[in-house]
TORKOL-4160 file (C-alpha; in steps of 0.2 Angstrom, whole numbers, padded with zeros to 4 digits, m for minus):
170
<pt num="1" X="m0300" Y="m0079" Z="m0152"/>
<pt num="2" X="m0294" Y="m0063" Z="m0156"/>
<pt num="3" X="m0295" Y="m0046" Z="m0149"/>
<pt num="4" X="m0302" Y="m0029" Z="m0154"/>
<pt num="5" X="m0292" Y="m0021" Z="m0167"/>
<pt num="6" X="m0293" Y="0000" Z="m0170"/>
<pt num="7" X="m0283" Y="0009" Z="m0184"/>
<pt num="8" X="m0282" Y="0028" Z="m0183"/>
<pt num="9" X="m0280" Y="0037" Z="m0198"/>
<pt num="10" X="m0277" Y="0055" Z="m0201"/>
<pt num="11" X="m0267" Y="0069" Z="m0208"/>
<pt num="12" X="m0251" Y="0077" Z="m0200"/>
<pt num="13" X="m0255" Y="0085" Z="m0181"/>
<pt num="14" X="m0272" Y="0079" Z="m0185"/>
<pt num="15" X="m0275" Y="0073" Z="m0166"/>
<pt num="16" X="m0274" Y="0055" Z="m0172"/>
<pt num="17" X="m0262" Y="0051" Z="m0159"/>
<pt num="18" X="m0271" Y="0059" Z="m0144"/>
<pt num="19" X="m0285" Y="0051" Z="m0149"/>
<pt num="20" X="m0279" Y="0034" Z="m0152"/>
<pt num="21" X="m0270" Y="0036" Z="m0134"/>
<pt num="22" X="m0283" Y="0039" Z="m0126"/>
<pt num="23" X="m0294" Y="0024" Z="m0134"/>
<pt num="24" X="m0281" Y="0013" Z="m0127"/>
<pt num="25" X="m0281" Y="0022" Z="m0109"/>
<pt num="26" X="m0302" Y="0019" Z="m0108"/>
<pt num="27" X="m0298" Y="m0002" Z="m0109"/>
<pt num="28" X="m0291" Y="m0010" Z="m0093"/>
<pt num="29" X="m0275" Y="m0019" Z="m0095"/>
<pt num="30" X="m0258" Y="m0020" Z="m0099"/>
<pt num="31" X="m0253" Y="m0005" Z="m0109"/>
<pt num="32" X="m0241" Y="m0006" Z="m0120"/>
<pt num="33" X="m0234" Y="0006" Z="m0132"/>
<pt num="34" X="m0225" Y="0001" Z="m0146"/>
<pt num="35" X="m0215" Y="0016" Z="m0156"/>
<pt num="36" X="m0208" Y="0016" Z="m0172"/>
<pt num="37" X="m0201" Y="0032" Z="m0175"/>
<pt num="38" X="m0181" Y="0033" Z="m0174"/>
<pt num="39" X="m0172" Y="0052" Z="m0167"/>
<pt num="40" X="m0161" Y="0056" Z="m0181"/>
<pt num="41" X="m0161" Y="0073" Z="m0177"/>
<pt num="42" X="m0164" Y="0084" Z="m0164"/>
<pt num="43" X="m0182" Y="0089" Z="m0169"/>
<pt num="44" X="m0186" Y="0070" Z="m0169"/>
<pt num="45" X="m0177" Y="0069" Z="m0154"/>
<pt num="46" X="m0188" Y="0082" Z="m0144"/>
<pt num="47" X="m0206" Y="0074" Z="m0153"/>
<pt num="48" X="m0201" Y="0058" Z="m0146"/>
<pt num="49" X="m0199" Y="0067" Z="m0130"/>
<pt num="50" X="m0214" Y="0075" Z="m0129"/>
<pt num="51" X="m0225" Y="0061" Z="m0133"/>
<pt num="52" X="m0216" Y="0051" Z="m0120"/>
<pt num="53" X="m0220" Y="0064" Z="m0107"/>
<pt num="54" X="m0239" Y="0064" Z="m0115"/>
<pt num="55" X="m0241" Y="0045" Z="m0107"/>
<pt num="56" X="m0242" Y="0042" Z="m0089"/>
<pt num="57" X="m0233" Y="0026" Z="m0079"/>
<pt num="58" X="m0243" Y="0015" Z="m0083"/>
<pt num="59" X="m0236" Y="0013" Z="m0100"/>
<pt num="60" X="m0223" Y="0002" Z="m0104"/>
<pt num="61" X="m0212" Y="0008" Z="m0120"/>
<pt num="62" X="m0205" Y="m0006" Z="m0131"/>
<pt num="63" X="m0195" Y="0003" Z="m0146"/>
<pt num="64" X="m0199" Y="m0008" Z="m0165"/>
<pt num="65" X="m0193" Y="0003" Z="m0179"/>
<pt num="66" X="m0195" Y="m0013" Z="m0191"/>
<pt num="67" X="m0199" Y="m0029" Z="m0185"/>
<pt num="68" X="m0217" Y="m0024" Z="m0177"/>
<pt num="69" X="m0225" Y="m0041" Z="m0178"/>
<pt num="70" X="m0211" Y="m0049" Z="m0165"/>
<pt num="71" X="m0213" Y="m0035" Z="m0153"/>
<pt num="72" X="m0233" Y="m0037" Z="m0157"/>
<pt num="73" X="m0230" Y="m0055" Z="m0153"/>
<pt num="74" X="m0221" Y="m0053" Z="m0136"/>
<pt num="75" X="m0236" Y="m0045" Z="m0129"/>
<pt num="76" X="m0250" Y="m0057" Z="m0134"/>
<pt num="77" X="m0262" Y="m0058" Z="m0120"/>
<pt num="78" X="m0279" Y="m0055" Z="m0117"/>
<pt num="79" X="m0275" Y="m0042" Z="m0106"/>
<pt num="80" X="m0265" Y="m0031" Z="m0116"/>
<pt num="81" X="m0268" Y="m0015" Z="m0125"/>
<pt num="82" X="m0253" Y="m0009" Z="m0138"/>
<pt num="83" X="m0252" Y="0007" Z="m0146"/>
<pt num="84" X="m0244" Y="0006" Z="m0162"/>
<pt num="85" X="m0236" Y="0025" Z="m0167"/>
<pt num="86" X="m0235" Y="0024" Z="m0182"/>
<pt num="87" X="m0236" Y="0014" Z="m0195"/>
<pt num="88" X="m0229" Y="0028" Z="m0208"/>
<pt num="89" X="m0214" Y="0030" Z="m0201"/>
<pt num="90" X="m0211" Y="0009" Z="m0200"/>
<pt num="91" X="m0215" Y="0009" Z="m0218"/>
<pt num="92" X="m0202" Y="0024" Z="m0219"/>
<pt num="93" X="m0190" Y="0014" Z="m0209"/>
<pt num="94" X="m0193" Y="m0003" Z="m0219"/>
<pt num="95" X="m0189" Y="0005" Z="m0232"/>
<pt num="96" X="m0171" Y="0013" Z="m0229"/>
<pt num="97" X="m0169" Y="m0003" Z="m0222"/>
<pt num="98" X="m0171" Y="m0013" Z="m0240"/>
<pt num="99" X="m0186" Y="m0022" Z="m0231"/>
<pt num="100" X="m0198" Y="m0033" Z="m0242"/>
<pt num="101" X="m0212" Y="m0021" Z="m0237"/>
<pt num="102" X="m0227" Y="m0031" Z="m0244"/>
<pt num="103" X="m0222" Y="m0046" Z="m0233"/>
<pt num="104" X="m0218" Y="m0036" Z="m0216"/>
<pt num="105" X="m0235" Y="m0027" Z="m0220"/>
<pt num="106" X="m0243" Y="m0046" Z="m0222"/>
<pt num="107" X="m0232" Y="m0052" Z="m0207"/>
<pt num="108" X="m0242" Y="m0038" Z="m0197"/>
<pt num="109" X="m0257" Y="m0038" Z="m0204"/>
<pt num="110" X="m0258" Y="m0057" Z="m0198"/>
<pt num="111" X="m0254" Y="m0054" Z="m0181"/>
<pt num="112" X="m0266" Y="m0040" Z="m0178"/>
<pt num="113" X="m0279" Y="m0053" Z="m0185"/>
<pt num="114" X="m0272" Y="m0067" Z="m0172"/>
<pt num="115" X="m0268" Y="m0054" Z="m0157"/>
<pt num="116" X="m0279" Y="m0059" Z="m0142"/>
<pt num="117" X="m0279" Y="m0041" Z="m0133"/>
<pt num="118" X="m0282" Y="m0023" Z="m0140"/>
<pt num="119" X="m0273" Y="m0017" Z="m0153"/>
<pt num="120" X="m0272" Y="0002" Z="m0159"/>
<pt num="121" X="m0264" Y="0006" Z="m0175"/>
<pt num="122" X="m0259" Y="0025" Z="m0182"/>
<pt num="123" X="m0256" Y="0032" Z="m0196"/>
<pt num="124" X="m0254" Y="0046" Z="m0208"/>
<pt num="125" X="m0266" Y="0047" Z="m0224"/>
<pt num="126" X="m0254" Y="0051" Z="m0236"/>
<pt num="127" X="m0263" Y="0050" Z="m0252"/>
<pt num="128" X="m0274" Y="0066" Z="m0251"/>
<pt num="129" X="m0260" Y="0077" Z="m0260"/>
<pt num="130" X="m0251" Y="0079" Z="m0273"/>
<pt num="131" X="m0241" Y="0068" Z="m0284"/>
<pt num="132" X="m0222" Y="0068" Z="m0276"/>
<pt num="133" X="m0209" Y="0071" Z="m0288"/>
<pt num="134" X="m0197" Y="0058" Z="m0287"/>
<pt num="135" X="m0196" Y="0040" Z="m0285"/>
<pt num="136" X="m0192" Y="0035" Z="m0268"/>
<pt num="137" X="m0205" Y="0049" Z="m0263"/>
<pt num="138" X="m0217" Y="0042" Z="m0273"/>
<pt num="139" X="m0212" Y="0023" Z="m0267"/>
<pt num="140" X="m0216" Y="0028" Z="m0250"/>
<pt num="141" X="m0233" Y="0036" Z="m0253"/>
<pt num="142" X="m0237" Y="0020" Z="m0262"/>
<pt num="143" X="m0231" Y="0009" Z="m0249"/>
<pt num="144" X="m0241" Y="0018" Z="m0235"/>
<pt num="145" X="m0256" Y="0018" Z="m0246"/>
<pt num="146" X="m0256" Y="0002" Z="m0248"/>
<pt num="147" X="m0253" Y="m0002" Z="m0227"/>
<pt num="148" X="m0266" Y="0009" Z="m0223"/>
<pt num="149" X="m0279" Y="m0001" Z="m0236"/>
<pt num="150" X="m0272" Y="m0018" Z="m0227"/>
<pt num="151" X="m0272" Y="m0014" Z="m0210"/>
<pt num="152" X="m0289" Y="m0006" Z="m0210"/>
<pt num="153" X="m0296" Y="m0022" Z="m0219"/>
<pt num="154" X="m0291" Y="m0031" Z="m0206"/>
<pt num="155" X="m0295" Y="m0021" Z="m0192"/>
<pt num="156" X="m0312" Y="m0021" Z="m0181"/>
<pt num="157" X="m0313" Y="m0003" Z="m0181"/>
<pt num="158" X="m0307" Y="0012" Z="m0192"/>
<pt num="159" X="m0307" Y="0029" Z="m0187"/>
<pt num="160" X="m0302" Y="0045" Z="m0197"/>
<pt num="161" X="m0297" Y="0060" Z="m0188"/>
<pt num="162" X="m0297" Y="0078" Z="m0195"/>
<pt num="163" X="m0296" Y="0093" Z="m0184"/>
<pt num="164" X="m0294" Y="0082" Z="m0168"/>
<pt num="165" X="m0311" Y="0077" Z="m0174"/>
<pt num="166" X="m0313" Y="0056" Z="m0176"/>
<pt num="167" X="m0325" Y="0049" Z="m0188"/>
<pt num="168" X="m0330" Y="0031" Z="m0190"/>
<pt num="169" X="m0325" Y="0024" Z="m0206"/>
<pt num="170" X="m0327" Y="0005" Z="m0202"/>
């Protein structure tokens, strides 16, 4: 039997983050937060930071910039309540890496629907502007589109958030 599965979705410094952390902090259990992002740069490097000081000890931090579904995997028990942040930048990431993004999105979407415990998801909505103007730009936007529709088929529960503000969607 599988668990319950949220997906957050929401613009940039939409609160989605806050609230998905604190979704997965009301659920007793393991807690487990999964990150994607990489620190390139120093900006990245200090984001990362923050959020890390944002989560108290009883989150343990496993870093999956692309193979989210093993490091999913490894923590597939009843008890256990991931925090996936976020699925834009594991896209991003799949693609620098020349990943099949179709099957890792499918590898993912699968293992949310077998996971036994709580899973959260986040991500950014990235289709609401404009048109970007080159291909890998465009590529990306496509890409995450096309996650987002997935993962929040598959989940339990959507919710959108705008202005720190959540809002069922499913």
């Amino acid at each position: 039997m599988s668990g319950h599965s949220l997906f957050v979705v929401g613009g940039a410094r939409s609160g989605k983050s806050r609230y998905a952390q604190a979704r997965a902090e009301a659920v007793d259990g393991r807690h487990v937060f999964i990150a994607t992002a990489q620190a390139f740069d120093a900006e990245m490097h200090d984001r990362i930071a923050r959020h890390r000081a944002e989560r108290d000890a009883r989150w343990h931090t496993v870093e999956a910039s692309v193979d989210l579904a093993a490091a999913i995997t490894a923590y597939d028990q009843p008890d256990s309540v991931i925090l996936i942040d976020c699925l834009t930048l594991w896209v991003s990431n799949l693609l620098m890496a020349d990943a099949d993004v179709t099957r890792a999105v499918e590898d993912l979407r699968h293992t949310i629907q077998r996971f036994r415990g709580t899973s959260i998801l986040v991500s950014n909505e990235v289709g609401m502007g404009i048109v970007p103007d080159n291909p890998l730009a465009r590529q990306f936007r496509d890409d995450a589109g096309r996650t987002n529709q997935l993962i929040a088929a598959a989940a339990s529960e959507v919710q959108l958030v705008v202005a720190g503000l959540p809002m069922k969607v499913k």
